[in-house]
TORSE-568197 format. One record per residue (C-alpha): residue number from 1; y, x, z. Coordinates in nm, 3 decimals, always signed. Layout:
<pts>
num / yy / xx / zz
NUM / Y / X / Z
...
</pts>
This chain:
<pts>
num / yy / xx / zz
1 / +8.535 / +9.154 / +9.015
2 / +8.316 / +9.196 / +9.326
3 / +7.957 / +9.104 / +9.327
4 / +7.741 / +8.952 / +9.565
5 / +7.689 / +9.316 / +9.722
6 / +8.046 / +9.413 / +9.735
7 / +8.017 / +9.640 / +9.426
8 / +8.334 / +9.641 / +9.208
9 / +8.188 / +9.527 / +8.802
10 / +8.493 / +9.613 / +8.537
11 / +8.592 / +9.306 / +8.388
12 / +8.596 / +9.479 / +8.049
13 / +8.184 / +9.518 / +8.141
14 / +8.127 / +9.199 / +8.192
15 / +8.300 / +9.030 / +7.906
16 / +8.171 / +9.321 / +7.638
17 / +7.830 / +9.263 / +7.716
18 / +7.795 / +8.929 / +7.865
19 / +7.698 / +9.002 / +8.203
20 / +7.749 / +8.763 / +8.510
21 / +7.748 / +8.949 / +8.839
22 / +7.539 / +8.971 / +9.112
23 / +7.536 / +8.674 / +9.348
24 / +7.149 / +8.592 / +9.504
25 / +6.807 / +8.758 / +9.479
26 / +6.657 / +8.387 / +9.421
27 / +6.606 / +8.286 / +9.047
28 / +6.551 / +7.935 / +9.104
29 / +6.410 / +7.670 / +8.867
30 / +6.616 / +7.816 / +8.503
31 / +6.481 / +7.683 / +8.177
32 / +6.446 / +7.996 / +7.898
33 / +6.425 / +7.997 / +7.560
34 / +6.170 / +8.277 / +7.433
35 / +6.179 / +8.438 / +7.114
36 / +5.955 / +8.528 / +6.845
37 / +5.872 / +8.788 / +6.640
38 / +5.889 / +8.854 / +6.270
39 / +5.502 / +8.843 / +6.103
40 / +5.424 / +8.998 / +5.794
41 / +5.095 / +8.837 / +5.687
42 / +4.831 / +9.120 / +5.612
43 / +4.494 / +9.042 / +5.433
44 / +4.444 / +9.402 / +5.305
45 / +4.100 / +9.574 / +5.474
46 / +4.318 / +9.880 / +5.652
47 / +4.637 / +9.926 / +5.829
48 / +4.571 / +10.288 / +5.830
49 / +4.856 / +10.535 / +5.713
50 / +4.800 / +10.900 / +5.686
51 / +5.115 / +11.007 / +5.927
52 / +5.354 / +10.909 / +6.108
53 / +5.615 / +11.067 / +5.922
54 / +5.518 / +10.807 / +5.623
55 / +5.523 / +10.482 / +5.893
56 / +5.893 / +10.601 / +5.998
57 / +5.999 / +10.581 / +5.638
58 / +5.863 / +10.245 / +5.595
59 / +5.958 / +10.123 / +5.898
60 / +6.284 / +10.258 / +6.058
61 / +6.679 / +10.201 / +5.916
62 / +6.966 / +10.283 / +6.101
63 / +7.102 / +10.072 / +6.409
64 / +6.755 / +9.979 / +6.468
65 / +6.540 / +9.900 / +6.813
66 / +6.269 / +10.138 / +6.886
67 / +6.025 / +10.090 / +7.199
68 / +5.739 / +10.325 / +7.336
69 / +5.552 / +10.254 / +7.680
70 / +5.530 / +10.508 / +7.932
71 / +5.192 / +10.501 / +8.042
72 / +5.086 / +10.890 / +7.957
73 / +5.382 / +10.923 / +8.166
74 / +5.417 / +11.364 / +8.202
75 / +5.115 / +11.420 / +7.974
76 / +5.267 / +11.220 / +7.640
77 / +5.239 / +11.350 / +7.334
78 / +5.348 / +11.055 / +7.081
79 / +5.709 / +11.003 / +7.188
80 / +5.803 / +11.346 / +7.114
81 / +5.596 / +11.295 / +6.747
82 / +5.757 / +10.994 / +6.664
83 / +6.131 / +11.101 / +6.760
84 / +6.092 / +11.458 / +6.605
85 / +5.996 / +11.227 / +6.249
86 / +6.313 / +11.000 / +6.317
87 / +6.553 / +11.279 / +6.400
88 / +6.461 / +11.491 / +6.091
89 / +6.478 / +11.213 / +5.864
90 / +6.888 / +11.162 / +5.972
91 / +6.878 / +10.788 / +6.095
92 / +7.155 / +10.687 / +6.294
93 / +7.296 / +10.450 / +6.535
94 / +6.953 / +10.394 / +6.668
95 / +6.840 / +10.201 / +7.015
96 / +6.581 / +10.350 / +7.230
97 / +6.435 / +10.099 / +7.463
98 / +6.091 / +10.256 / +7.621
99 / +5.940 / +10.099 / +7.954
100 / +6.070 / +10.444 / +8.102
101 / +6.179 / +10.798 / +8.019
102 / +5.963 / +11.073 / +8.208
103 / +6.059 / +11.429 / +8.190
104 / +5.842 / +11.550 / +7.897
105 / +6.068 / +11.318 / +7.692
106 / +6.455 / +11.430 / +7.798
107 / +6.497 / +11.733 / +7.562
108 / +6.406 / +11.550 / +7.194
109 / +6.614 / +11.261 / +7.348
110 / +6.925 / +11.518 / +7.459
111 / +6.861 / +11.623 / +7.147
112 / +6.883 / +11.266 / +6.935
113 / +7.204 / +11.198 / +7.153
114 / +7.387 / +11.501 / +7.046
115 / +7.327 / +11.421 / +6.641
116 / +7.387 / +11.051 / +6.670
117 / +7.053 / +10.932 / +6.589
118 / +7.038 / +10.750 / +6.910
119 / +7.367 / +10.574 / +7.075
120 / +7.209 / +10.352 / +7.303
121 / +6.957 / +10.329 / +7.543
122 / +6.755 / +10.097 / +7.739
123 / +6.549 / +10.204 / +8.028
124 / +6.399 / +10.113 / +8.341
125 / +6.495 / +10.502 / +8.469
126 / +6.518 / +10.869 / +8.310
127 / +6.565 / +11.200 / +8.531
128 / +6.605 / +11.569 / +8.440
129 / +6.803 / +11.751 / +8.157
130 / +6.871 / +11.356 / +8.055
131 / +6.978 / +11.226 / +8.355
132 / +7.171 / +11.462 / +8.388
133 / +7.371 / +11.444 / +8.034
134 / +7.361 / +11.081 / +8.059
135 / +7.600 / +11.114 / +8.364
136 / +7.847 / +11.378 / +8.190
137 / +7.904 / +11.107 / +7.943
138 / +7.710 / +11.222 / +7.674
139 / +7.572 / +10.878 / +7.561
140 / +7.788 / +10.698 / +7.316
141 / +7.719 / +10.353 / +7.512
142 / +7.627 / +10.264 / +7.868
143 / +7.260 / +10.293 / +7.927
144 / +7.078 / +9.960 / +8.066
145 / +6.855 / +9.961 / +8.352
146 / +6.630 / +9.732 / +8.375
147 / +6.309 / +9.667 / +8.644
148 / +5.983 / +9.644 / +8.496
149 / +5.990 / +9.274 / +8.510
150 / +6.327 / +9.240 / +8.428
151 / +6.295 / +9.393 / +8.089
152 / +5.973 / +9.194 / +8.016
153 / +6.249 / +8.922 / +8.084
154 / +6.481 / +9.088 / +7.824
155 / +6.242 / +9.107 / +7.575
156 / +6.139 / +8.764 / +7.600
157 / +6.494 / +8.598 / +7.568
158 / +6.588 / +8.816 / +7.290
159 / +6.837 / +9.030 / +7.462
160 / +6.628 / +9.345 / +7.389
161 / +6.490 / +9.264 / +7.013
162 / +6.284 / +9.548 / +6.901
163 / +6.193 / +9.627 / +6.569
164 / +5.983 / +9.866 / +6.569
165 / +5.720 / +9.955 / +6.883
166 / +5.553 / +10.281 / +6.847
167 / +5.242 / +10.272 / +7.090
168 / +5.023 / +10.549 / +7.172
169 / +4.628 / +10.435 / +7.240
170 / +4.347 / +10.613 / +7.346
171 / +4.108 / +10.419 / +7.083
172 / +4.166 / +10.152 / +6.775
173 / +4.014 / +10.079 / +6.489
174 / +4.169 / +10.026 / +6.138
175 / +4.313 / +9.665 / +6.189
176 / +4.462 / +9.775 / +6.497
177 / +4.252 / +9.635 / +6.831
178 / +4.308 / +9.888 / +7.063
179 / +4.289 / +9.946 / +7.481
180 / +4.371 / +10.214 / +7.706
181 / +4.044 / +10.237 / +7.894
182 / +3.778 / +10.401 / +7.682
183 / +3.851 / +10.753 / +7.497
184 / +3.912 / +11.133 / +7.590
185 / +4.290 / +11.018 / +7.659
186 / +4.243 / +10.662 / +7.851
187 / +4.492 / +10.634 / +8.094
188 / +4.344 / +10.243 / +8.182
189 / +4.595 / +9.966 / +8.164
190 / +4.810 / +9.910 / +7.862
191 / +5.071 / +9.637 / +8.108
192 / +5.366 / +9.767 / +8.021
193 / +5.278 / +9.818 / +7.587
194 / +5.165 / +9.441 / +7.621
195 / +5.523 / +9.298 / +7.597
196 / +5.605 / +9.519 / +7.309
197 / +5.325 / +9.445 / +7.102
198 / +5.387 / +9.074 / +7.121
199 / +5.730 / +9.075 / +7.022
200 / +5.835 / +9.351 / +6.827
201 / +5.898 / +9.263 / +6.495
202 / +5.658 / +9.558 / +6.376
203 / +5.409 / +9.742 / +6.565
204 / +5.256 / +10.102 / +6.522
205 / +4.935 / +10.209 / +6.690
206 / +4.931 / +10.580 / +6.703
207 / +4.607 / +10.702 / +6.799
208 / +4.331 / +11.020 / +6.835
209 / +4.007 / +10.801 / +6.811
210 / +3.980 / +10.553 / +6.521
211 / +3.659 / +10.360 / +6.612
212 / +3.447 / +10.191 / +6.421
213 / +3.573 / +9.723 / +6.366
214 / +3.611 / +9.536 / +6.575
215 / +3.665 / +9.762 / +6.865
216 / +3.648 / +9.580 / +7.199
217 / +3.770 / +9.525 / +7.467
218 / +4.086 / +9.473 / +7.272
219 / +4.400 / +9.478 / +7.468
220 / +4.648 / +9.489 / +7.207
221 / +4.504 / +9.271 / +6.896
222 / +4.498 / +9.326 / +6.539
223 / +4.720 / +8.987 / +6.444
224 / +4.968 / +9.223 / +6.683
225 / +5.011 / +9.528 / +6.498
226 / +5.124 / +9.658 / +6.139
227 / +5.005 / +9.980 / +6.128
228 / +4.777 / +10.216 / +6.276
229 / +4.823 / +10.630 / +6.213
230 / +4.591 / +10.866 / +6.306
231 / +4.693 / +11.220 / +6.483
232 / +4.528 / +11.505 / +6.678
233 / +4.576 / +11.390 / +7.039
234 / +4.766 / +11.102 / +7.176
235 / +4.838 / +11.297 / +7.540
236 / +4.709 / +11.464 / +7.829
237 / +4.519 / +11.195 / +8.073
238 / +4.548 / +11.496 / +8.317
239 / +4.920 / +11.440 / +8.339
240 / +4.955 / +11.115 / +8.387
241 / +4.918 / +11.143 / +8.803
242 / +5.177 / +11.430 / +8.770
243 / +5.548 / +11.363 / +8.898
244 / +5.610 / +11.073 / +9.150
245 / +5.224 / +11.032 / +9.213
246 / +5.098 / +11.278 / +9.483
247 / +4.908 / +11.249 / +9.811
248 / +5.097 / +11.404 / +10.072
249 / +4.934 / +11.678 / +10.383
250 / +5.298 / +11.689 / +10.505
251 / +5.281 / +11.581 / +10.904
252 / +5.641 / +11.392 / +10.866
253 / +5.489 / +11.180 / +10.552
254 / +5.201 / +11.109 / +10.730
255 / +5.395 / +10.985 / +11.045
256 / +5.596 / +10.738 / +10.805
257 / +5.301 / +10.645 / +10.700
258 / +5.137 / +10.551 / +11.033
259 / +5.471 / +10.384 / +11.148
260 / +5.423 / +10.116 / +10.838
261 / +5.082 / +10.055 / +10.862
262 / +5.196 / +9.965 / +11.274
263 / +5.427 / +9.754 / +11.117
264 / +5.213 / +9.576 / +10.836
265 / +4.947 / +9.534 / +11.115
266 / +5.166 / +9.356 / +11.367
267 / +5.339 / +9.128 / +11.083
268 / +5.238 / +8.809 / +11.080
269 / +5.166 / +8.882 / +10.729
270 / +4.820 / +9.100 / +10.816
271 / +4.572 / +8.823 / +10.826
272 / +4.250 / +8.759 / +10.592
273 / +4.311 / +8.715 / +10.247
274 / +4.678 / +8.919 / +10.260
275 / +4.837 / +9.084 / +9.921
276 / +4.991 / +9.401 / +9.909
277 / +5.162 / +9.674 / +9.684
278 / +5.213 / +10.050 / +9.781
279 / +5.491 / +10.266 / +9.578
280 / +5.492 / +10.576 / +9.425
281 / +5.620 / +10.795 / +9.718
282 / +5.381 / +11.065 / +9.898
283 / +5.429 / +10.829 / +10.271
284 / +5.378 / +10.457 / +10.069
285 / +5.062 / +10.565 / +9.898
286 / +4.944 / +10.762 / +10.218
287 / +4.961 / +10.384 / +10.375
288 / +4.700 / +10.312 / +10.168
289 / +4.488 / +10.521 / +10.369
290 / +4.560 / +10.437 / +10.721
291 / +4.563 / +10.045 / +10.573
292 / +4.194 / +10.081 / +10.541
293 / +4.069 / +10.176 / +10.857
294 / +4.288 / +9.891 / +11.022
295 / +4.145 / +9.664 / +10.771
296 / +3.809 / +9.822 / +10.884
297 / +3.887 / +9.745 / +11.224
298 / +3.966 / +9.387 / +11.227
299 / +3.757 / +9.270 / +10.960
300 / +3.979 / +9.170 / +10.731
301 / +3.995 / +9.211 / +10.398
302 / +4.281 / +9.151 / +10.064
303 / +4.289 / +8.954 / +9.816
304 / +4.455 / +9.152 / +9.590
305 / +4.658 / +9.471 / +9.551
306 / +4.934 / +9.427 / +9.292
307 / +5.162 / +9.737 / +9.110
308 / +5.089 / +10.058 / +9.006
309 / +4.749 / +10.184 / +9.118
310 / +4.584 / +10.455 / +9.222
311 / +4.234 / +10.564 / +9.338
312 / +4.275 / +10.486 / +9.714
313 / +4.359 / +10.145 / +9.594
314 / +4.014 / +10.124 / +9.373
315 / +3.834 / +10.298 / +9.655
316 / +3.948 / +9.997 / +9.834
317 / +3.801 / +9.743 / +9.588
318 / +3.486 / +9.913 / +9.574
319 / +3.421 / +9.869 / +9.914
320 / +3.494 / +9.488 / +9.929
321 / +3.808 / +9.564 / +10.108
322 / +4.019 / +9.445 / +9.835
323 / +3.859 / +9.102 / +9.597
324 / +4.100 / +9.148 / +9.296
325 / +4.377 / +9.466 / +9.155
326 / +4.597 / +9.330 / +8.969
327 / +4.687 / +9.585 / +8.779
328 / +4.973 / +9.700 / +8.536
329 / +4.954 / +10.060 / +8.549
330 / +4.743 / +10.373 / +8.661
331 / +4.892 / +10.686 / +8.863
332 / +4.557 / +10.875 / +8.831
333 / +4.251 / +10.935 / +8.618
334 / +4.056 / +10.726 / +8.911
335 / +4.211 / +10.440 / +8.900
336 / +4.254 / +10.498 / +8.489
337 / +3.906 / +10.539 / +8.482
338 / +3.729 / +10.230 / +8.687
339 / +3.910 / +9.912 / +8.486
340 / +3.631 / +9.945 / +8.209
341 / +3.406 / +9.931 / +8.496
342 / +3.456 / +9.670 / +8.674
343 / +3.617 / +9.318 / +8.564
344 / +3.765 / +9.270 / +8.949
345 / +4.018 / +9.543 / +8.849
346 / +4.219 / +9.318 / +8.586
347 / +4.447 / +9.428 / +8.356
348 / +4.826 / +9.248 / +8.351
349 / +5.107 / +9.238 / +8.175
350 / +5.472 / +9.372 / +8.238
351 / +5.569 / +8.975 / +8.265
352 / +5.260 / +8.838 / +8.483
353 / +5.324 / +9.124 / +8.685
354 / +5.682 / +9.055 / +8.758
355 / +5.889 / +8.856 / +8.540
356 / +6.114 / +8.632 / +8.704
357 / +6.169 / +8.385 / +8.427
358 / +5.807 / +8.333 / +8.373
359 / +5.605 / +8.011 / +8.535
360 / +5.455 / +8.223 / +8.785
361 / +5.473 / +8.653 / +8.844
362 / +5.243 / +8.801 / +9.067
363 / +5.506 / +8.954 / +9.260
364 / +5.607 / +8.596 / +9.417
365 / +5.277 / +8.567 / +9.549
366 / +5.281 / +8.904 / +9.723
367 / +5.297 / +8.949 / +10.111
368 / +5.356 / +9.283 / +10.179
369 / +5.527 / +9.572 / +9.979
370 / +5.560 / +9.947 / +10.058
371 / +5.825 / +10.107 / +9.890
372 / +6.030 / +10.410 / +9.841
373 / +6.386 / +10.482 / +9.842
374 / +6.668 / +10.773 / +9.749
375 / +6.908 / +10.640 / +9.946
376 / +6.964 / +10.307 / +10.232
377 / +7.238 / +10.192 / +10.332
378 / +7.342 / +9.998 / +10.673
379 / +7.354 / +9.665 / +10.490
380 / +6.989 / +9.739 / +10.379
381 / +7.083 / +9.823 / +9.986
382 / +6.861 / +10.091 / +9.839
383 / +6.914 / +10.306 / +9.609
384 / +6.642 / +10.435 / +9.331
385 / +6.810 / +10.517 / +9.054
386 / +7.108 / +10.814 / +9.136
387 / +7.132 / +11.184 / +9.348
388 / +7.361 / +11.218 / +9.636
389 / +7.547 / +11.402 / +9.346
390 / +7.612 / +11.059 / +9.171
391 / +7.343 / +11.234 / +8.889
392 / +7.071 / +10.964 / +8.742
393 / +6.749 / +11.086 / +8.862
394 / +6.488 / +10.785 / +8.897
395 / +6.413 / +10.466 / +8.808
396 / +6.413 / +10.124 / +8.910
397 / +6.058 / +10.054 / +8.793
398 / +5.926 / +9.788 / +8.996
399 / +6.144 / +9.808 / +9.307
400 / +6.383 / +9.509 / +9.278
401 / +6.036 / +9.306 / +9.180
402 / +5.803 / +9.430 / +9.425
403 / +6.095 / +9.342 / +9.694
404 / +6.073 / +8.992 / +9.633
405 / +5.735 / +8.996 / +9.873
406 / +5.745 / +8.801 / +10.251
407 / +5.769 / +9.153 / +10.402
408 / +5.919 / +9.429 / +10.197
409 / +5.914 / +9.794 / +10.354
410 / +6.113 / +10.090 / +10.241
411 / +5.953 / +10.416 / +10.376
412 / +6.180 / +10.731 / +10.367
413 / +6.210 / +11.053 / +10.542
414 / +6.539 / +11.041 / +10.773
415 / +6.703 / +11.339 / +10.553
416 / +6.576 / +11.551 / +10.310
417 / +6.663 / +11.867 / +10.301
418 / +7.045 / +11.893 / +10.376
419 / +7.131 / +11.542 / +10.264
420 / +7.099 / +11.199 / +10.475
421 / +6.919 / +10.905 / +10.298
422 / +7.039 / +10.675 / +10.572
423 / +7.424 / +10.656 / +10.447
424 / +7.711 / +10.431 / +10.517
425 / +7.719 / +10.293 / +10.111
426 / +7.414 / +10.370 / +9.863
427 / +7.559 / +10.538 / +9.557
428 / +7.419 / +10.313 / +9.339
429 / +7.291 / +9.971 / +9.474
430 / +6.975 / +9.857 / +9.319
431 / +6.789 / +9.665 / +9.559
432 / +7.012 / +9.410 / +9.768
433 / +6.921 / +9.424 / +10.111
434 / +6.869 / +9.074 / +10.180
435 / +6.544 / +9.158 / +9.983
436 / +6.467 / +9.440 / +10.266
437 / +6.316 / +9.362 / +10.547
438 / +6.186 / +9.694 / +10.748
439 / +6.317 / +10.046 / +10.690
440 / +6.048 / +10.347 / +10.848
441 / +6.174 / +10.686 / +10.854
442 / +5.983 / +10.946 / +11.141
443 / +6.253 / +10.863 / +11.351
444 / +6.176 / +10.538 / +11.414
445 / +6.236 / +10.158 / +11.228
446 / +6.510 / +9.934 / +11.164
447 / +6.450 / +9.573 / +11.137
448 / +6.690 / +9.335 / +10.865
449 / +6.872 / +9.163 / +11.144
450 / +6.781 / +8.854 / +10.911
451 / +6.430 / +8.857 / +11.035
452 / +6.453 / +8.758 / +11.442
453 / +6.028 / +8.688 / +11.373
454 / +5.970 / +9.061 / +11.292
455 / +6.213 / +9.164 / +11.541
456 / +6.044 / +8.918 / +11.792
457 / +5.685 / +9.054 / +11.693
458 / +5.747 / +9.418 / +11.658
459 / +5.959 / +9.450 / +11.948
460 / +5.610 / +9.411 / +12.145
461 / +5.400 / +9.657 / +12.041
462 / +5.428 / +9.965 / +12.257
463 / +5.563 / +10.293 / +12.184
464 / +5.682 / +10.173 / +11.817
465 / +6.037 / +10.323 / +11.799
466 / +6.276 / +10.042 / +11.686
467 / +6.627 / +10.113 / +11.623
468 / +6.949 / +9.945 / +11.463
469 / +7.011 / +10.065 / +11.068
470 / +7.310 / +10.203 / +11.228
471 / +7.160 / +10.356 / +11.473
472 / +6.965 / +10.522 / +11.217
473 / +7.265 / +10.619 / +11.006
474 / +7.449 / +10.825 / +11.253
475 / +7.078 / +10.980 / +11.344
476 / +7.093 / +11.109 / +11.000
477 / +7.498 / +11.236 / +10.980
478 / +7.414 / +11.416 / +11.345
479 / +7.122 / +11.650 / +11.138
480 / +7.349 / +11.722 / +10.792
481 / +7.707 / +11.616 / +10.866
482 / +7.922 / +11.337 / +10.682
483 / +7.860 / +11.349 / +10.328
484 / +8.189 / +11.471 / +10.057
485 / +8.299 / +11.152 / +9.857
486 / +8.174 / +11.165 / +9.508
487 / +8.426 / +11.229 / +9.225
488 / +8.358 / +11.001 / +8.942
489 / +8.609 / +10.889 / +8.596
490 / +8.673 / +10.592 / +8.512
491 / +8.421 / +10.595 / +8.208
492 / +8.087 / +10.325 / +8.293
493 / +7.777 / +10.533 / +8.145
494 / +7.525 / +10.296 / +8.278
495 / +7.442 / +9.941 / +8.375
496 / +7.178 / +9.839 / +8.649
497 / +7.058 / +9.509 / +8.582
498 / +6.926 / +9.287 / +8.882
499 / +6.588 / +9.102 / +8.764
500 / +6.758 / +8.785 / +8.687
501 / +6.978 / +8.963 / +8.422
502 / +7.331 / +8.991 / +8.636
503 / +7.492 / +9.292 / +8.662
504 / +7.411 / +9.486 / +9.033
505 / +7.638 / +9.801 / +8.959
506 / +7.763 / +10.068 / +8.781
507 / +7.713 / +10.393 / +8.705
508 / +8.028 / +10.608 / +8.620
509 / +8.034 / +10.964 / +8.466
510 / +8.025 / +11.236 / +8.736
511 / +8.368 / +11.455 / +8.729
512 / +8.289 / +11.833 / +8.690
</pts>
């Protein structure tokens, strides 16, 4: 059949794992049933174990769920320790279903793949040596992709039951209270962990810094967690800004950037006590920057800035530009570093932050989102997740969430390198367009032809370069020339969930 964004879903898919497809990006008033997690009572005075090899054994059979979060993101240290332990050991059959795979993780996974130990996965993205085996059909089952808030969503309904969470802290004592903001590892909010340690059915805190009970703040609570295990380090804090986090010098970035920060400004969204989330991208976080001084300018200040944040963003609430972060991860040892500091900067989980099936996310109070893109196509769908070369290489993180704001923003160079990212058809759709409203490359804008308001107010300001998205398209195909059709088989290697839970695509294996 033929979704709601004209992508063809195998029927096969959708009976096999119970998927309806696509039709709307609004949720509407659904009643869900949550779940709840298995508790074995504990009244013993430690939950300390001496390794982690000895909580695998008691904790781990085959066919089992296993989560981690991925908040050391490049600089983490336990996944690797906990899936060398599980490999060796010879389980099988197993489900990996971390808040994300970042590159430091794709060889010991490659490597669980190829001996059977792990046959499915469940992800919000994975890139690299993975992404790339993943799309030669190396997995035995179709990966799931799921946003950030959609797989708080999964978790809650029971259609991602995990057994066993393995969670790397930067401090906890021996009953297992534990935070991310205080210890020579902190990497500040624990959002995306939160989920997993209230519903996994067992919970392992794997730490460097046992500290003395009770240890507070706690985060994560000791009527949470099962065990806690001791090692040498957790990860590298210095890592965790590395990847998709960097602040960009490059003159075409920083025109993007001024471009949206025109366009935020003359939205009718820019008014005292706006909301806003920047991306990951060099130009969205580079906003952040030029925001400020207009915010300077008219006297206007936030009253909160929502996502993933980073030290412009603090810098922000420091100087009373911004009342309230809202905040469910850190891209840098600033922003890691300031939560413990100051209570304004609150910590939230993966489900407050964007769960659709909850009684209230953050993300549907949000006016303005900046985000990035792979690909766009002329009906507005964006593309995070695959290569030009049909090869998985991102993520959907919080993109489909953060889209659900009154005035959503996808900033993206015009091509990179040889290769448009204005295209006829996204690869992979993973944001429907109707959630789009603004697409800013250097070459100018292109307004959702669904929004005559922006089109009416941005059409006035001077010597702000608006074109049609096809306009832009064939901007792009003049520089680098009509793209080669993919080859693909007919094998489905991976599913991209829309936040509601329907099915938004396909991924299929990538002919050599």
């Amino acid at each position: 059949m033929k979704n709601n964004v004209n992508r063809e879903i195998p029927d096969s898919i959708l009976k096999d794992y119970n998927y309806e497809g696509f039709k709307t990006t609004e949720f509407g008033n659904k009643e869900i049933q949550r779940v709840a997690p298995k508790v074995t009572a504990q009244v013993g005075p430690s939950k300390v174990v001496e390794s982690i090899k000895k909580v695998v054994s008691e904790t781990v059979k085959d066919g089992m769920t296993i989560s981690f979060h991925h908040h050391f993101r490049e600089g983490d240290f336990v996944f690797n320790m906990v899936m060398r332990e599980i490999i060796d050991a010879g389980y099988k059959d197993l489900t990996l279903a971390p808040s994300s795979l970042t590159n430091v993780m794709n060889d010991i996974v490659v490597e669980a793949i190829e001996k059977g130990t792990v046959t499915n996965i469940t992800s919000s993205g994975m890139r690299g040596s993975l992404g790339d085996a993943v799309s030669h059909g190396a997995l035995k089952n179709p990966v799931i992709f799921r946003s950030h808030g959609g797989r708080a969503r999964a978790i809650e309904e029971g259609k991602v039951k995990i057994d066993v969470a393995f969670l790397g802290v930067p401090n906890a004592d021996e009953m297992g209270n534990a935070n991310g903001m205080y210890g020579e590892t902190a990497f500040g909010s624990l959002g995306y962990a939160l989920i997993d340690a209230q519903y996994a059915d067992k919970v392992v805190l794997v730490t460097d810094n046992l500290m003395p009970y009770p240890n507070t703040p706690a985060s994560i609570k000791q009527t949470q967690v099962d065990y806690v295990v001791k090692v040498d380090k957790v990860g590298n804090p210095d890592k965790i800004g590395s990847g998709a986090t960097r602040f960009t010098k490059d003159p075409k970035e920083l025109k993007i950037a001024k471009m949206v920060n025109d366009v935020i400004v003359h939205s009718p969204y820019f008014k005292q006590d706006f909301s806003f989330q920047t991306g990951s991208g060099g130009a969205a976080l580079a906003v952040t920057r030029f925001l400020r001084q207009s915010m300077l300018d008219h006297g206007i200040t936030a009253s909160f800035a929502l996502g993933g944040i980073t030290k412009p963003t603090v810098d922000l609430l420091n100087e009373g530009l911004v009342k309230r972060i809202m905040d469910v991860q850190d891209f840098d040892k600033g922003a890691a570093s300031s939560m413990k500091d100051d209570a304004n900067q609150q910590e939230i989980d993966a489900s407050w932050y964007a769960d659709a099936a909850n009684k209230g996310a953050m993300v549907d109070k949000l006016d303005v989102s900046i985000l990035s893109a792979l690909e766009m196509d002329t009906k507005f769908n964006v593309n995070v997740m695959s290569g030009s070369d049909g090869v998985i290489r991102g993520a959907i993180g919080g993109h489909q969430d953060a889209a659900t704001s009154k005035l959503t923003i996808i900033s993206a160079p015009l091509v990179r390198g040889r290769i448009a990212t204005i295209v006829p058809d996204v690869t992979t759709v993973i944001t429907p367009g109707d959630s789009i409203d603004v697409v800013v490359t250097e070459a100018g804008i292109a307004i959702n032809p669904k929004r005559k308001d922006l089109i009416d107010a941005l059409s006035k300001v001077p010597g702000l370069p608006i074109f049609t998205i096809e306009e832009l398209q064939k901007k792009a195909e003049a520089l680098v020339g009509e793209a080669k059709p993919l080859e693909f088989t007919d094998r489905v290697v991976a599913l991209a969930e829309y936040r509601d839970g329907s099915l938004i695509d396909v991924i299929k294996e990538v002919k050599d």
